[in-house]
KEDO-437345 format. One record per residue (C-alpha): residue number from 1; y, z, x. Coordinates in Angstrom, 3 decimals. Layout:
! residues N
i NUM c2 Y c3 Z c1 X
...
This chain:
! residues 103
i 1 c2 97.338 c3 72.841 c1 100.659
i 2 c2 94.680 c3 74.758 c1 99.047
i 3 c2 95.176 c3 77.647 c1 97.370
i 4 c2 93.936 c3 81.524 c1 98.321
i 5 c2 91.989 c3 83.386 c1 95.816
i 6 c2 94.183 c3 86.056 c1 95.032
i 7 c2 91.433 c3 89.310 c1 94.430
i 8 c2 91.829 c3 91.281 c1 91.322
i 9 c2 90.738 c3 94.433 c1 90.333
i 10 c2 90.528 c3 96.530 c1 87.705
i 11 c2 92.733 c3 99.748 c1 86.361
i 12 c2 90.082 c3 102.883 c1 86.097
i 13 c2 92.449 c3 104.008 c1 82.962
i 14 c2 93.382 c3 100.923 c1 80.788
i 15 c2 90.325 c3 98.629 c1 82.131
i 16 c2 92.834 c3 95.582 c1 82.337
i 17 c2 92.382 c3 93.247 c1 85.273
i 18 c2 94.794 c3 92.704 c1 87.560
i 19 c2 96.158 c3 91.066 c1 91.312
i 20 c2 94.907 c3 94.307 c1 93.956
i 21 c2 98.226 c3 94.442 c1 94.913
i 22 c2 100.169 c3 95.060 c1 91.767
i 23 c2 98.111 c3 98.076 c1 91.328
i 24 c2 97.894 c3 101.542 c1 93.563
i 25 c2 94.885 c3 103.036 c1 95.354
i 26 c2 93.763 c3 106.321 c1 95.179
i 27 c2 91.071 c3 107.232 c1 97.629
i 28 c2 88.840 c3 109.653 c1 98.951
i 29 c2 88.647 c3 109.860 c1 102.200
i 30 c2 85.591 c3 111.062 c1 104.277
i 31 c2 86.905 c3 114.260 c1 104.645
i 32 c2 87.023 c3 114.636 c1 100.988
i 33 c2 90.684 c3 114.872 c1 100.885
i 34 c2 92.282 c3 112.497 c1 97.610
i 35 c2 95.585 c3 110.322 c1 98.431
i 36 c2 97.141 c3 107.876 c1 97.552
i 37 c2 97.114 c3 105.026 c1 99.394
i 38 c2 100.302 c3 102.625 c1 99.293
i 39 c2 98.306 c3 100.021 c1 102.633
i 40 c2 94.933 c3 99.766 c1 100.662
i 41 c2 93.974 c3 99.544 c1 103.904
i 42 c2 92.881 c3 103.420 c1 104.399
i 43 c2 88.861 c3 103.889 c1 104.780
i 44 c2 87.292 c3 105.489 c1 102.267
i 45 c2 86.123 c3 105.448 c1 98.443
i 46 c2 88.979 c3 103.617 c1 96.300
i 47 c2 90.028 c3 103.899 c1 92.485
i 48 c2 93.169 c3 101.244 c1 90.977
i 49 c2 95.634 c3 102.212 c1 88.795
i 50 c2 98.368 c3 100.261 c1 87.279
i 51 c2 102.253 c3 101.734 c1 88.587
i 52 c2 102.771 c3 103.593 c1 84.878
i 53 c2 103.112 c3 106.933 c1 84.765
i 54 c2 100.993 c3 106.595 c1 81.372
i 55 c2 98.287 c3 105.196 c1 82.901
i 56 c2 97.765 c3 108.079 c1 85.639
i 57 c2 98.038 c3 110.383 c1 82.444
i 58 c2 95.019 c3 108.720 c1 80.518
i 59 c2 92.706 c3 108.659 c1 83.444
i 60 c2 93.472 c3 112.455 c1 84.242
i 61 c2 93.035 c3 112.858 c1 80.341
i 62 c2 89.493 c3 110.661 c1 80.615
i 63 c2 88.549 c3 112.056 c1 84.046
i 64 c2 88.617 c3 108.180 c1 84.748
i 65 c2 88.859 c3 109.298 c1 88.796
i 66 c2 86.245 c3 111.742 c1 88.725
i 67 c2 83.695 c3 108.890 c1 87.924
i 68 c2 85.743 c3 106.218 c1 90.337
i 69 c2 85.772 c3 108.359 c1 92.832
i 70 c2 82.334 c3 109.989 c1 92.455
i 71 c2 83.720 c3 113.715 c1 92.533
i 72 c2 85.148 c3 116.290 c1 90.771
i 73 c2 88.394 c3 116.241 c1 91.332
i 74 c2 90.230 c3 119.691 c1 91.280
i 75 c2 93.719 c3 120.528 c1 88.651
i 76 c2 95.630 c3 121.087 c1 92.092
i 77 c2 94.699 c3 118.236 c1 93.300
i 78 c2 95.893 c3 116.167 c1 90.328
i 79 c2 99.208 c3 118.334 c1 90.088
i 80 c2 100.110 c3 116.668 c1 93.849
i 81 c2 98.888 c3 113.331 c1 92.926
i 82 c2 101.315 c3 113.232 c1 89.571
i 83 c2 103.777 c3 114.258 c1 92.064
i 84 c2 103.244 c3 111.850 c1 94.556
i 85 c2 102.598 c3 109.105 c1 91.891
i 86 c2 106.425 c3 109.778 c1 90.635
i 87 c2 107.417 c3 109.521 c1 93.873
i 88 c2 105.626 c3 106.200 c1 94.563
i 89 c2 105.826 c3 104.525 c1 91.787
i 90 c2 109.998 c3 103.546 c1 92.787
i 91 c2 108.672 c3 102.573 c1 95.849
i 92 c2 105.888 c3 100.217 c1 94.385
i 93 c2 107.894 c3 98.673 c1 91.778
i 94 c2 110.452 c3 98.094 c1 94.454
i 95 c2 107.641 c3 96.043 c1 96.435
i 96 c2 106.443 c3 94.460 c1 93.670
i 97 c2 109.666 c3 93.154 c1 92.658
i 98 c2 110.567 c3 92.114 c1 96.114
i 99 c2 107.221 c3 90.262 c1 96.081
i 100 c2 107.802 c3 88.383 c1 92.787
i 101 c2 111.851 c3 87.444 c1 94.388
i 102 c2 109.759 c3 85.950 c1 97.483
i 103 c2 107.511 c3 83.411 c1 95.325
């Protein structure tokens, strides 16, 4: 059997290359409104970071989303996005580990 090309992208903070999903989207969606996005799936402009807290820390420090994202992206909403990544980033290393068990 052949195998699938697995799609990699690239963190907006450490610029390392990686499988899309070992990383998680951020994205802003028409309505202007930036999430986080666990599917990848939701429409809109995307950004990749790895699941480190450290990570989401450098690219608020480099305004690494700003440019990703192509606008300015307010304090508040990067207050609820370091909340939300702390929440979700359990949850994704959960997956991910599940993921690796299944191979």
């Amino acid at each position: 059997m052949k195998q699938r090309k697995i799609p990699l992208r690239k963190c907006v903070a450490c610029q390392e290359m990686m499988p899309k999903k070992e990383l998680i989207r951020i994205v802003r969606t028409p309505e202007d409104a930036v999430l986080i996005d666990l599917t990848g799936k939701r429409s809109g402009r995307g950004a990749y970071l790895c699941g480190k807290v450290s990570c989401f820390k450098l690219a608020h420090k480099n305004k690494a989303l700003d440019r990703a994202l192509k606008q300015h992206v307010k304090p508040e909403i990067y207050e609820q996005l370091a909340q939300d990544f702390i929440k979700v980033e359990d949850e994704f290393l959960a997956a991910k580990e599940s993921a690796a068990d299944d191979e």
